[in-house]
N, CA, C and O of each residue as an XYZ file, in Angstrom:
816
protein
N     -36.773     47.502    -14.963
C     -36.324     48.098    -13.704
C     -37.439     48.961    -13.120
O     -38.242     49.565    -13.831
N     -37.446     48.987    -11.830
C     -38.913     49.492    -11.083
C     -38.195     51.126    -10.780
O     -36.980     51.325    -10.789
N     -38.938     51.882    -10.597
C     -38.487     53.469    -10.138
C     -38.141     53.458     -8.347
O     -37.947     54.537     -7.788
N     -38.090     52.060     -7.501
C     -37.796     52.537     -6.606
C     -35.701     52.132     -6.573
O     -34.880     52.414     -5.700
N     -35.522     51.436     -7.860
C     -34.598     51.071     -7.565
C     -33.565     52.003     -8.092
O     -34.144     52.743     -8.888
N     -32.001     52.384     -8.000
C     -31.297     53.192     -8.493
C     -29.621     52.179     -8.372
O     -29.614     51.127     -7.733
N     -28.541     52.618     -8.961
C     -27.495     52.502     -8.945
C     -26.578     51.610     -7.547
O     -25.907     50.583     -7.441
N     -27.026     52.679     -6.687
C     -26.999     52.160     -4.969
C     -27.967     51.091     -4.178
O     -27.814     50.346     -3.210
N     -28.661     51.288     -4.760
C     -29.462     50.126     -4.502
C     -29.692     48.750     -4.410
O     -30.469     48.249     -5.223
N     -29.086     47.960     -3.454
C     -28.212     45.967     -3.914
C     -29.110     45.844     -4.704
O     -28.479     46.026     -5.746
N     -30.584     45.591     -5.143
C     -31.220     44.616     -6.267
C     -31.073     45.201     -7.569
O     -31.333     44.621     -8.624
N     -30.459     46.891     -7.399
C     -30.259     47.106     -8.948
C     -29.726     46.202    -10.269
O     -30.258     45.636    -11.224
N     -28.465     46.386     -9.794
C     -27.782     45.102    -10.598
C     -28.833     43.863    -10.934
O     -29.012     43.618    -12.127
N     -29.474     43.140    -10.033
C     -30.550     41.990    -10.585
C     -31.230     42.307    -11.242
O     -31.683     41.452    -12.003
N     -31.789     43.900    -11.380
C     -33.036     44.311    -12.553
C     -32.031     44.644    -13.614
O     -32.457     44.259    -14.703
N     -30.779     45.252    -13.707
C     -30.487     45.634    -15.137
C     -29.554     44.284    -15.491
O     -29.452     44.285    -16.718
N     -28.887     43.225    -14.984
C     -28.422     42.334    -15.840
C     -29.390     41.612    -17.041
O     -28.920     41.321    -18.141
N     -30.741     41.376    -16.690
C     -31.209     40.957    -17.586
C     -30.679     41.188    -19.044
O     -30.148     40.504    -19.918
N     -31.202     42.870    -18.829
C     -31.238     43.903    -19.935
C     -29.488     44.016    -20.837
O     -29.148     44.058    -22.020
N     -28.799     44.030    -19.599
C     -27.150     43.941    -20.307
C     -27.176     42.683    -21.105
O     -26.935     42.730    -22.312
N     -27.553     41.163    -20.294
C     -26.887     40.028    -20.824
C     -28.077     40.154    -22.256
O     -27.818     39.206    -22.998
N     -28.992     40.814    -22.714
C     -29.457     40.517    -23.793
C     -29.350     41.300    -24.909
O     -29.681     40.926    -26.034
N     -28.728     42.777    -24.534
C     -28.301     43.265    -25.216
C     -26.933     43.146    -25.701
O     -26.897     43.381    -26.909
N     -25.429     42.780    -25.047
C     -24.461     42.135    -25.501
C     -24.730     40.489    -25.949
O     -24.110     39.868    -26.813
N     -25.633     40.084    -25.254
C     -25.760     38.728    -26.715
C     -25.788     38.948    -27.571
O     -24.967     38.327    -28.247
N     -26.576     39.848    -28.260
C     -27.048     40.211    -29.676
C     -26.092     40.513    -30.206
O     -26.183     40.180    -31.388
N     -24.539     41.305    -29.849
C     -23.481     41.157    -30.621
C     -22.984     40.193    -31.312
O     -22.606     40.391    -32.467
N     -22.882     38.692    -30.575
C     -22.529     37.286    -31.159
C     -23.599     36.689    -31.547
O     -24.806     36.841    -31.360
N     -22.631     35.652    -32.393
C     -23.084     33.987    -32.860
C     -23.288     33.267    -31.368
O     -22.602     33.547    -30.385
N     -24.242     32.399    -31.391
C     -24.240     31.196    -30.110
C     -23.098     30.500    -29.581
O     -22.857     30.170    -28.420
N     -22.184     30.270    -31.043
C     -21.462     29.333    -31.050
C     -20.467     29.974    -31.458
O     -20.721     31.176    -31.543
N     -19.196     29.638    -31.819
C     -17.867     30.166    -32.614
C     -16.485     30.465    -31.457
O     -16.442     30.316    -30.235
N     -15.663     30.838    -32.227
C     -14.132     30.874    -31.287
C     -14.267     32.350    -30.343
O     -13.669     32.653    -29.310
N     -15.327     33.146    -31.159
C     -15.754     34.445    -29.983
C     -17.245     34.431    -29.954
O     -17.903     35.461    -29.807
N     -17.586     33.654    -30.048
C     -19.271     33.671    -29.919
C     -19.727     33.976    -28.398
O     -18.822     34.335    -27.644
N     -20.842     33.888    -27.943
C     -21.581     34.087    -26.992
C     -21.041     32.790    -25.857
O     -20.699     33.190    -24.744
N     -20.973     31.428    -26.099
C     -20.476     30.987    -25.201
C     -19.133     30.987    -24.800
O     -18.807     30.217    -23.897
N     -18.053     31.935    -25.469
C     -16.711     32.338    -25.347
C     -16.838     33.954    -23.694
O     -15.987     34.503    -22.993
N     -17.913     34.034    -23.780
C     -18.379     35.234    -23.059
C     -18.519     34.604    -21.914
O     -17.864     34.795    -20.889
N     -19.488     33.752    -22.111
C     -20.043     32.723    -20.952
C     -18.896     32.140    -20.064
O     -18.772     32.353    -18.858
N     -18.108     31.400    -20.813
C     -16.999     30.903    -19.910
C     -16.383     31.936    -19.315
O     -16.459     31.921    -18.087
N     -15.595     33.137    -19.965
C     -14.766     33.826    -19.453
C     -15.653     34.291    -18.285
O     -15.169     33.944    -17.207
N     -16.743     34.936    -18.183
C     -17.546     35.384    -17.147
C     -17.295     34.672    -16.216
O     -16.847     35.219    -15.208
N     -17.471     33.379    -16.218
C     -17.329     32.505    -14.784
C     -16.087     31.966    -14.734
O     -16.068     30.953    -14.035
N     -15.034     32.261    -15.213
C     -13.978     32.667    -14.986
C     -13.657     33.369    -14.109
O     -13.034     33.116    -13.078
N     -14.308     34.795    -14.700
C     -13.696     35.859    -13.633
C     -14.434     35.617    -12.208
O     -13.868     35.893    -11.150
N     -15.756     35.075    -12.268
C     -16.214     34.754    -10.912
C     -15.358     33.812    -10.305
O     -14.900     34.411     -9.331
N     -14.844     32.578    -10.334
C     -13.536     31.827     -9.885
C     -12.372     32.646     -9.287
O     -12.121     32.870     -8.103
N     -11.665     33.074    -10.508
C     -10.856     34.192     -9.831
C     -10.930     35.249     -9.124
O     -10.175     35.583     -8.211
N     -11.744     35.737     -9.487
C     -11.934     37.031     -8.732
C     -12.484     36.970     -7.360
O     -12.347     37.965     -6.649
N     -13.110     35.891     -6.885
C     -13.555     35.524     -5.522
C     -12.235     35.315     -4.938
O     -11.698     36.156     -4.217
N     -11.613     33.984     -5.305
C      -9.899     33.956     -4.653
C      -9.013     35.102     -4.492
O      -8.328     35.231     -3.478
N      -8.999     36.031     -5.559
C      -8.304     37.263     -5.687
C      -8.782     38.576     -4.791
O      -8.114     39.548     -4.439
N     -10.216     38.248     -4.542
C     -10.188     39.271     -3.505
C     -11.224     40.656     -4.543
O     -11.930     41.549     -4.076
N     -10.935     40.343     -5.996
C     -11.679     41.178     -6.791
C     -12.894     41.635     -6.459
O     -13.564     41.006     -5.640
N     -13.590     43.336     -7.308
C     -14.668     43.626     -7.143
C     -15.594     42.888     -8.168
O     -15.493     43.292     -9.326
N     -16.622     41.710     -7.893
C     -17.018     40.782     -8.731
C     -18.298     41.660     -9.308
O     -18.817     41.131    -10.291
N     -18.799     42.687     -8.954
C     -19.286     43.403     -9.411
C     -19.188     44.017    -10.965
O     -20.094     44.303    -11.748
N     -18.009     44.090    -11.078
C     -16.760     44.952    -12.233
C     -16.775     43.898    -12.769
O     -17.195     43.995    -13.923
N     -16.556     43.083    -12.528
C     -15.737     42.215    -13.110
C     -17.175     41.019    -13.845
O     -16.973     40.440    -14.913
N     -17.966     40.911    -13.386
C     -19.380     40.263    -14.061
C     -19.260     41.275    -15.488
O     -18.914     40.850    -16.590
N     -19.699     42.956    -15.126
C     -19.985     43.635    -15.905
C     -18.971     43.738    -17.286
O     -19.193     43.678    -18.495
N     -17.944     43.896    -16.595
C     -16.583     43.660    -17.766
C     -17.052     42.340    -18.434
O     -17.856     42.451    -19.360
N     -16.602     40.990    -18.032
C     -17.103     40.157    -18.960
C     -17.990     40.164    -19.784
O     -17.875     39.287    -20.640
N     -18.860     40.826    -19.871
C     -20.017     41.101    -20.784
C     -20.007     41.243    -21.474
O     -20.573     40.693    -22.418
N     -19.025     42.491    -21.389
C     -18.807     43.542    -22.851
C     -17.465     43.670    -22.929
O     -16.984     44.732    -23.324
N     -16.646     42.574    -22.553
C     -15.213     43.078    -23.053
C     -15.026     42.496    -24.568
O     -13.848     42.622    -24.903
N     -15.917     41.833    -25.693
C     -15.914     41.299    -26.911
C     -17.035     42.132    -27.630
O     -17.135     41.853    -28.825
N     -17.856     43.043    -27.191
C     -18.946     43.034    -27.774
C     -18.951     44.064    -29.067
O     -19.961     44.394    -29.688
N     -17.672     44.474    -29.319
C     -17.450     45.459    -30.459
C     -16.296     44.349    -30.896
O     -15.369     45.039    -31.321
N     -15.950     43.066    -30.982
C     -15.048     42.747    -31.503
C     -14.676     42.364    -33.054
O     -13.872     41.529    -33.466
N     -15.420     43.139    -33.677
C     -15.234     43.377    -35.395
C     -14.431     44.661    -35.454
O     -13.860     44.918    -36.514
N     -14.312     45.598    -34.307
C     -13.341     46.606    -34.099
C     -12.073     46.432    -34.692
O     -11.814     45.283    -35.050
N     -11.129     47.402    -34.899
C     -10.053     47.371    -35.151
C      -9.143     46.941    -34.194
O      -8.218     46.129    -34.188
N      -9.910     48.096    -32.960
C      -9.345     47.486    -31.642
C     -10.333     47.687    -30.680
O     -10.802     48.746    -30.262
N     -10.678     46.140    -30.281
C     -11.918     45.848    -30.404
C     -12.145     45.699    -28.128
O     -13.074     45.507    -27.343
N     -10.745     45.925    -28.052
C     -10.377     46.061    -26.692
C     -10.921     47.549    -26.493
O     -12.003     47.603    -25.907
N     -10.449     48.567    -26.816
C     -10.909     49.660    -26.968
C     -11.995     50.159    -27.232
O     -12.272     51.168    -26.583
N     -12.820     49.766    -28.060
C     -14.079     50.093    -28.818
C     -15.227     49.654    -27.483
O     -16.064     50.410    -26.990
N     -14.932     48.065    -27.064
C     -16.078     47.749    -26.316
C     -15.936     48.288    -24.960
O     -16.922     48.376    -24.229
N     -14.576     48.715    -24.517
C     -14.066     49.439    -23.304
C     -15.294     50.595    -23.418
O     -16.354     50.627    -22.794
N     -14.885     51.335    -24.221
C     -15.474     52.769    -24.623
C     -17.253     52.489    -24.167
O     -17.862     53.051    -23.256
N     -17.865     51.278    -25.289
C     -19.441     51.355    -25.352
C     -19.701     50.928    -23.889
O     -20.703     51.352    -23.315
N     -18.736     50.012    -23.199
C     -19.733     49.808    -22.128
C     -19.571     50.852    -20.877
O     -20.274     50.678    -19.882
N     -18.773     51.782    -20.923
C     -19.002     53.081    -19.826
C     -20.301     53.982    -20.508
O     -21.095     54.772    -19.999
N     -20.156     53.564    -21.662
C     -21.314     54.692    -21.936
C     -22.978     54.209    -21.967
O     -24.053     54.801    -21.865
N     -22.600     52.977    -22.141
C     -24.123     52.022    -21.959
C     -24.522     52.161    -20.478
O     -25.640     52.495    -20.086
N     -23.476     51.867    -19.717
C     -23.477     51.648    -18.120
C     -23.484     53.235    -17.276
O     -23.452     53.251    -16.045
N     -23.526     54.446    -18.034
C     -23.346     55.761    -17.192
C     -24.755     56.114    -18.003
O     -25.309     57.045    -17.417
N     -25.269     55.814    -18.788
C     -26.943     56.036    -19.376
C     -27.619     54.887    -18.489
O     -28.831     55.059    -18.360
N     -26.996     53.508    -17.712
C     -28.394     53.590    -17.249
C     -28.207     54.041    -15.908
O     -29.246     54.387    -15.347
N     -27.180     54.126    -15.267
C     -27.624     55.598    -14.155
C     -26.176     54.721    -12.941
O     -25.948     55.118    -11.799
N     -25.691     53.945    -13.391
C     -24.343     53.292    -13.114
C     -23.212     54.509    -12.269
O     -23.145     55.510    -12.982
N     -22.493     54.635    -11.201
C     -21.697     55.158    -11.394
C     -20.369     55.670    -11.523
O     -19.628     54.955    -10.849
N     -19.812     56.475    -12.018
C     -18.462     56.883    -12.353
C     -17.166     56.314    -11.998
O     -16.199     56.331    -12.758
N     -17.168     55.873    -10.973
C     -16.686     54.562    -10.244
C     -16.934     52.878    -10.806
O     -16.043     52.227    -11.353
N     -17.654     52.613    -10.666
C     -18.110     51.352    -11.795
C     -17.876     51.800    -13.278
O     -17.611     50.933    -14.111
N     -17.946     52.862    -13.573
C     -18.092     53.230    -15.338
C     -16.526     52.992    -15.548
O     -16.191     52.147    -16.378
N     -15.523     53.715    -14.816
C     -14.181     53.598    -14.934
C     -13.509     52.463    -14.860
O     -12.596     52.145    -15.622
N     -14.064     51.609    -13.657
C     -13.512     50.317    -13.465
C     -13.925     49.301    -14.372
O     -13.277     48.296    -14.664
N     -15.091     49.640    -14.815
C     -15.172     48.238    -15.685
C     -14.454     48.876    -17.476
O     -14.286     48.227    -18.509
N     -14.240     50.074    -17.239
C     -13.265     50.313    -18.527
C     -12.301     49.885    -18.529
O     -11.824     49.256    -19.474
N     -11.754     50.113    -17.466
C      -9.971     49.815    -17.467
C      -9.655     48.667    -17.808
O      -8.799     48.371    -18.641
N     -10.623     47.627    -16.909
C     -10.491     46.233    -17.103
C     -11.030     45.975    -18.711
O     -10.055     45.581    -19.351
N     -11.890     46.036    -19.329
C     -12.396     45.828    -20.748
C     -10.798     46.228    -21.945
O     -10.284     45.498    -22.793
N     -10.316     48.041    -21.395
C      -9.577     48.610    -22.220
C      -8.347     47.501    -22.646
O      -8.186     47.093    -23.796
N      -7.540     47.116    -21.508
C      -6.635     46.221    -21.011
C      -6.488     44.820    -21.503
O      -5.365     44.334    -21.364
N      -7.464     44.037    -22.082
C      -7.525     42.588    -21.575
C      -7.327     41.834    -22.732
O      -7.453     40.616    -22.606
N      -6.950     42.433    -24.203
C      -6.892     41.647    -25.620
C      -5.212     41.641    -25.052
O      -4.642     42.509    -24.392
N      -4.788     40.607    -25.463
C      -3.515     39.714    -25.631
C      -2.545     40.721    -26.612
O      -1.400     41.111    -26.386
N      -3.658     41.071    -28.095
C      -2.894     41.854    -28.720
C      -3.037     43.121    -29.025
O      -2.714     43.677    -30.075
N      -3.807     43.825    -27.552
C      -3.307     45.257    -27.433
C      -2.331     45.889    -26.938
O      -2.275     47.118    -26.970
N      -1.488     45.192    -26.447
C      -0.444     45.644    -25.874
C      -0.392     46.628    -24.631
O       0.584     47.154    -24.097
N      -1.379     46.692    -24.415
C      -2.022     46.991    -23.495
C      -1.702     46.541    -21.913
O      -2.628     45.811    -21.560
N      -0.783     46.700    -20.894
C      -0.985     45.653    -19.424
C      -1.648     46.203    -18.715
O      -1.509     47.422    -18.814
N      -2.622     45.771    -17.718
C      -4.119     45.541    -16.782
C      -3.382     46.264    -15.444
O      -2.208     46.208    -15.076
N      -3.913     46.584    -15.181
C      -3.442     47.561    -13.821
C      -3.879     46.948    -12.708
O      -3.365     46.076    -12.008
N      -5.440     47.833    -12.607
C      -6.223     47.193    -11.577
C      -6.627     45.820    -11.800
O      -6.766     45.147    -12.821
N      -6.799     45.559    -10.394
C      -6.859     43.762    -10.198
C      -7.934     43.091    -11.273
O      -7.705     42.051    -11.890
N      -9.047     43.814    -11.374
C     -10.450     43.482    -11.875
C      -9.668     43.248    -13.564
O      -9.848     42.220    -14.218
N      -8.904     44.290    -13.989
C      -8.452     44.002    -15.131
C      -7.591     42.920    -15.178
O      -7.773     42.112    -16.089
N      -6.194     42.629    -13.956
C      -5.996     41.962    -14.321
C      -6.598     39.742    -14.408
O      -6.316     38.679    -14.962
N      -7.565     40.398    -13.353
C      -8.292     38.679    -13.571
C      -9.023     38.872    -15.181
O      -8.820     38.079    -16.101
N      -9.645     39.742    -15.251
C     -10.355     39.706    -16.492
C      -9.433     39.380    -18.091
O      -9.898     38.933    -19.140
N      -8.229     39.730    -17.826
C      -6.864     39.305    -18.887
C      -6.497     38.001    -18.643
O      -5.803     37.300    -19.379
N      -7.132     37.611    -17.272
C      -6.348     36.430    -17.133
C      -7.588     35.009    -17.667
O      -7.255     34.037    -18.345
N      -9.015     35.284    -17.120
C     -10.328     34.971    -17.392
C      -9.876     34.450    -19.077
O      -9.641     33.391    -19.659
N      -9.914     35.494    -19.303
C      -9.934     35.671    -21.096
C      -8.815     34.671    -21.953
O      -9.027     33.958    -22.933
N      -7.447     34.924    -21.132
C      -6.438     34.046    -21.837
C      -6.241     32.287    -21.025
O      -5.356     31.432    -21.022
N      -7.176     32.384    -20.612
C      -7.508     30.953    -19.911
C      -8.189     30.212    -20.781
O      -7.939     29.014    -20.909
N      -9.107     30.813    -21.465
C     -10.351     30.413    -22.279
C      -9.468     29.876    -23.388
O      -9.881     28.766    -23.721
N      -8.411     30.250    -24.077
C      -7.244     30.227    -24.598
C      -6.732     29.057    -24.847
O      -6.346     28.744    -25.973
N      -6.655     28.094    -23.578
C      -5.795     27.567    -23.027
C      -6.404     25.896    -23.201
O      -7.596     25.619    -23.331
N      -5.358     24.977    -23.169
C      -6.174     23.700    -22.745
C      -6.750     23.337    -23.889
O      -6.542     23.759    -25.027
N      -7.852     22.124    -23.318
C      -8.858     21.684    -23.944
C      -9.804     22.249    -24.876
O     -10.168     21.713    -25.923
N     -10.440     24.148    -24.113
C     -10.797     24.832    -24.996
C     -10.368     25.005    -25.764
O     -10.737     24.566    -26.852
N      -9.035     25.979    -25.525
C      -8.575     26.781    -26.388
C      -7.980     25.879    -27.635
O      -7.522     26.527    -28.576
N      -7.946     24.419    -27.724
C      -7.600     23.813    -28.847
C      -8.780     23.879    -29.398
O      -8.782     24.513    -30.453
N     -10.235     23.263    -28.919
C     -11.289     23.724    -29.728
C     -11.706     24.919    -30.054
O     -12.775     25.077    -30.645
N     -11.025     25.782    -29.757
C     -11.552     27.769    -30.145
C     -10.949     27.883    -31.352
O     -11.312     28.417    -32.400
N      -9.425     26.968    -30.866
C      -8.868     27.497    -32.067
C      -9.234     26.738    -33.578
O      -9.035     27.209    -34.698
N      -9.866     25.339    -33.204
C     -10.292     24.361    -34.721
C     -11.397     25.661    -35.410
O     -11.527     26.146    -36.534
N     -12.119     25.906    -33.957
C     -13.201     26.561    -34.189
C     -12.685     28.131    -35.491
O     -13.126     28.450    -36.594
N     -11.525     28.752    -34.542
C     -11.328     30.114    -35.724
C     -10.974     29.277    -36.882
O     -11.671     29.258    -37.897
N     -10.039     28.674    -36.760
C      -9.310     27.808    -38.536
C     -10.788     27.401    -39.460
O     -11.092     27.794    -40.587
N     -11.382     26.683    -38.742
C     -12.755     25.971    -39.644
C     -13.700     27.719    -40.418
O     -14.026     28.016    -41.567
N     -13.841     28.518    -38.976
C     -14.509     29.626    -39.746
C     -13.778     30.167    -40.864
O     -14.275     30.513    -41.936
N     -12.274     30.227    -40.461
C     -11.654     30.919    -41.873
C     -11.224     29.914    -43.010
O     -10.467     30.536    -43.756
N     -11.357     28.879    -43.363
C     -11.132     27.930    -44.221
C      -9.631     28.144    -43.965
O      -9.031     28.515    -44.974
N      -8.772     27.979    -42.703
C      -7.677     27.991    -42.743
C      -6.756     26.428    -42.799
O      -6.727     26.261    -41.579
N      -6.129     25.406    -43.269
C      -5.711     24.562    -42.650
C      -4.946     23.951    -41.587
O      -4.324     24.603    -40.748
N      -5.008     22.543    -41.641
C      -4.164     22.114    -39.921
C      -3.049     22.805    -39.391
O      -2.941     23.048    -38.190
N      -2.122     23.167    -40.344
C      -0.946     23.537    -39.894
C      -1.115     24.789    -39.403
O      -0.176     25.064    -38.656
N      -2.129     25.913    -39.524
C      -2.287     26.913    -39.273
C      -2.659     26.569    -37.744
O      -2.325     27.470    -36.975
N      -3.229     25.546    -37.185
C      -3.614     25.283    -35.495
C      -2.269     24.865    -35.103
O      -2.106     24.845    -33.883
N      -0.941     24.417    -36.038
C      -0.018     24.045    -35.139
C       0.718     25.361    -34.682
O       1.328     25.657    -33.655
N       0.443     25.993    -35.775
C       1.429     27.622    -35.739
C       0.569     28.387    -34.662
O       1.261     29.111    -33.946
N      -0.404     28.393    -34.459
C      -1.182     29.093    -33.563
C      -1.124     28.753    -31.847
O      -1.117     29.532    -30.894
N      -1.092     27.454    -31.891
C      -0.551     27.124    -30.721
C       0.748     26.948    -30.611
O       0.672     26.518    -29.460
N       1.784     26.918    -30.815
C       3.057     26.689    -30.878
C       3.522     28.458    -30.083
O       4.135     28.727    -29.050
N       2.846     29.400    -31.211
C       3.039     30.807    -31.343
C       2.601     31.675    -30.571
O       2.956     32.842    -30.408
N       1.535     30.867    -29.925
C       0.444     31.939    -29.345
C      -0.014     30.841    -27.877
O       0.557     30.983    -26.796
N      -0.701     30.183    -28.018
C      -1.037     29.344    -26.764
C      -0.584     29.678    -25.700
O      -0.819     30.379    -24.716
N       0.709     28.459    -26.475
C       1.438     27.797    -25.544
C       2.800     29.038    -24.514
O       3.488     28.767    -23.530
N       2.673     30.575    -25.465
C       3.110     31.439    -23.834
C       2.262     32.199    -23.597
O       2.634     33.355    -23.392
N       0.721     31.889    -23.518
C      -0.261     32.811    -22.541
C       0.121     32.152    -21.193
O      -0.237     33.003    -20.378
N       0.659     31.092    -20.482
C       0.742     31.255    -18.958
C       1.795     32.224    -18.495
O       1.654     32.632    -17.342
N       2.826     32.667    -19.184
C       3.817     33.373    -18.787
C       3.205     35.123    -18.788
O       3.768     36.049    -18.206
N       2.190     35.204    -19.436
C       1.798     36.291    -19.029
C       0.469     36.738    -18.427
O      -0.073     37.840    -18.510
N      -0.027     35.368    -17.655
C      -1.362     35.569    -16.714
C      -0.382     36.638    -15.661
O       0.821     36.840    -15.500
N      -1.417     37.059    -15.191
C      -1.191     37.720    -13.831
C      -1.625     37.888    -11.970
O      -1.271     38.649    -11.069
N      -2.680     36.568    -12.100
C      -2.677     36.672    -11.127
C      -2.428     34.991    -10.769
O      -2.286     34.143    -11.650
N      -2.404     34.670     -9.134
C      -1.916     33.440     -9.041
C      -2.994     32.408     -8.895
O      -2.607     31.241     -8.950
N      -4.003     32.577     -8.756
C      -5.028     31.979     -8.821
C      -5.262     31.149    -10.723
O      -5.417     30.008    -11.158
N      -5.162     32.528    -11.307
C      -4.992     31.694    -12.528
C      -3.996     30.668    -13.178
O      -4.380     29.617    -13.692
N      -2.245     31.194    -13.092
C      -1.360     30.689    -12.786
C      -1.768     29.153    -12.195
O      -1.375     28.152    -12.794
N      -2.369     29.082    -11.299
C      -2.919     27.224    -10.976
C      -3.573     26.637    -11.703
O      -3.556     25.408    -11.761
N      -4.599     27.683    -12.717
C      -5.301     26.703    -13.160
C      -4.881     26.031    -14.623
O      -5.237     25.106    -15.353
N      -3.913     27.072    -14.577
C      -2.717     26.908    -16.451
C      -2.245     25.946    -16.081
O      -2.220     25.085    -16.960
N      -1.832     25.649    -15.151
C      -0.856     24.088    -14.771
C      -1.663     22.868    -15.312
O      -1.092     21.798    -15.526
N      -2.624     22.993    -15.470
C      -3.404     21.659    -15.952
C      -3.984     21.208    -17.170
O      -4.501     20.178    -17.600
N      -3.553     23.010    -17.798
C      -3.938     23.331    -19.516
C      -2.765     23.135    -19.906
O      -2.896     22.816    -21.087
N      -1.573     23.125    -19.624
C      -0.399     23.783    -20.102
C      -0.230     22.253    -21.179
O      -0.132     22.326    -22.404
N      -0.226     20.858    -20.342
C      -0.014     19.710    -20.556
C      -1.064     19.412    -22.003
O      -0.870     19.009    -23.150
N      -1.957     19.755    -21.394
C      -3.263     19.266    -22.808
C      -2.525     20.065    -24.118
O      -2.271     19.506    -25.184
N      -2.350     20.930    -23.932
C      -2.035     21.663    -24.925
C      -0.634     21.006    -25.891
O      -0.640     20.714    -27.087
N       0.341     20.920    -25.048
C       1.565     20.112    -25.588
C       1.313     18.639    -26.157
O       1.751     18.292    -27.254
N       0.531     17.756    -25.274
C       0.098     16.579    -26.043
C      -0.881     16.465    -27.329
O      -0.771     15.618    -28.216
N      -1.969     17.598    -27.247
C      -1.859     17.730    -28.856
C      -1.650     18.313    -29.769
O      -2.281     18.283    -30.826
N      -0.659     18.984    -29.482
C       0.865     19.227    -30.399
C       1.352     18.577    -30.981
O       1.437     18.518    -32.208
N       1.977     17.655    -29.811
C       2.796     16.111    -30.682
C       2.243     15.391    -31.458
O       2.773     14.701    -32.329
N       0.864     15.516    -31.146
C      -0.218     14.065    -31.669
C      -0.476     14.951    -33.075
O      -0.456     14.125    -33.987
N      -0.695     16.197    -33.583
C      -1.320     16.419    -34.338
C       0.276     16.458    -35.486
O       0.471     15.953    -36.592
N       1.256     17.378    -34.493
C       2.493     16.984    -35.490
C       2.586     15.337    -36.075
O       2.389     14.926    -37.219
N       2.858     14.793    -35.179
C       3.010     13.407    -35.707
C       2.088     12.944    -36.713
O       2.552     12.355    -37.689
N       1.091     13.091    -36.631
C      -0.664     12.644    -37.787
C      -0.085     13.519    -38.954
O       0.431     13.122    -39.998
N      -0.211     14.288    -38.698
C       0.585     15.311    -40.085
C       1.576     15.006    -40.685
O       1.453     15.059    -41.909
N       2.626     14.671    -40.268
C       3.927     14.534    -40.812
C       3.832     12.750    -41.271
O       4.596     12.292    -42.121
N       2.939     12.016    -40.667
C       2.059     10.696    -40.908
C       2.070     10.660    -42.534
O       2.832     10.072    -43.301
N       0.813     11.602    -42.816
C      -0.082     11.536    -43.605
C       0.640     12.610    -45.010
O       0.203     12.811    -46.143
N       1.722     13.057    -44.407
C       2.113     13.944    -45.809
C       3.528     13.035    -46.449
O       3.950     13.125    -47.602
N       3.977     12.344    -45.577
C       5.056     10.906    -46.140
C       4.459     10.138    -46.652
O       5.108      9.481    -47.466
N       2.815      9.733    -46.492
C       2.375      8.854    -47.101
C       1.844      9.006    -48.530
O       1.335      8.116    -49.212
N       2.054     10.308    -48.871
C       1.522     11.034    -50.032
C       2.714     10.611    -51.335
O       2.571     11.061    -52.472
């Protein structure tokens, strides 16, 4: 970052993303069910939504960043809420952005119990449980089972349990459209994987 630039300044943001997107990489793996490209998607997520929604895409870039980046936390919604006002008010960010991209970060785990207030939070809850959803979210989830040596039936319980009612609690309507097209993927391999299963354990 050059000394003529500051906080207020439009090209700020272009000199310090570098510096953010390489310092929250370094939290993740490349790959995995929360790795670095789990970041990636949700980010342009919230750019999708948050353009339709009317959101500050500002907040809402920055939130994606770091809404995982303490996620070995206990509560890992909280923890990365916390580091990134304080990463973002050291580099000269202000108080206004520091707050907003908390709220949205604090807010956005499924199982904090936590509900999203402001808009930025709630696309960013919605960003996040999209990723969830569908096509991904069946590969996120092979992806957590394979890291934990968990077996198949543990992906049926997971989607059955968990998936399949993240559309009932998106919140904005923009996202709401785009669940309509995950909702289906998700149920068909349900059946397919029940059926292969229940296949292969009669044949035993």
């Amino acid at each position: 970052m050059t000394s003529n630039t500051g906080p207020h300044d439009p090209s700020y943001y272009t000199h310090a993303i570098h510096y953010i997107e390489v310092m929250c990489k370094a939290a993740f793996e490349d790959i995995g069910s929360h790795g670095w490209e789990h970041v990636e998607r949700v980010r342009t997520l919230c750019k999708i939504i948050g353009k339709k929604e009317g959101a500050d895409l500002l907040v809402l870039d920055l939130a994606a960043l770091f809404h995982d980046v303490m996620r070995t936390s206990e509560d890992h919604a909280l923890q990365s809420a916390e580091f990134a006002r304080s990463v973002l008010s050291t580099m000269g960010f202000g108080d206004d952005i520091c707050a907003a991209v908390y709220e949205a970060i604090a807010s956005h785990s499924y199982s904090s119990g936590r509900s999203p207030k402001s808009l930025e939070a709630k696309v960013l809850s919605d960003a996040d449980k999209l990723d969830a959803m569908g096509a991904t979210g069946i590969y996120r989830t092979i992806q957590y089972n394979t890291e934990r040596a968990l077996p198949p039936a543990r992906i049926l319980e997971h989607i059955k349990k968990k998936l399949l009612n993240l559309p009932q609690t998106l919140q904005t309507d923009s996202a709401k459209e785009i669940a309509k097209k995950r909702i289906p993927i998700m149920e068909h391999y349900l059946r397919c994987l029940e059926e292969e299963l229940l296949e292969t354990s009669i044949s035993k």
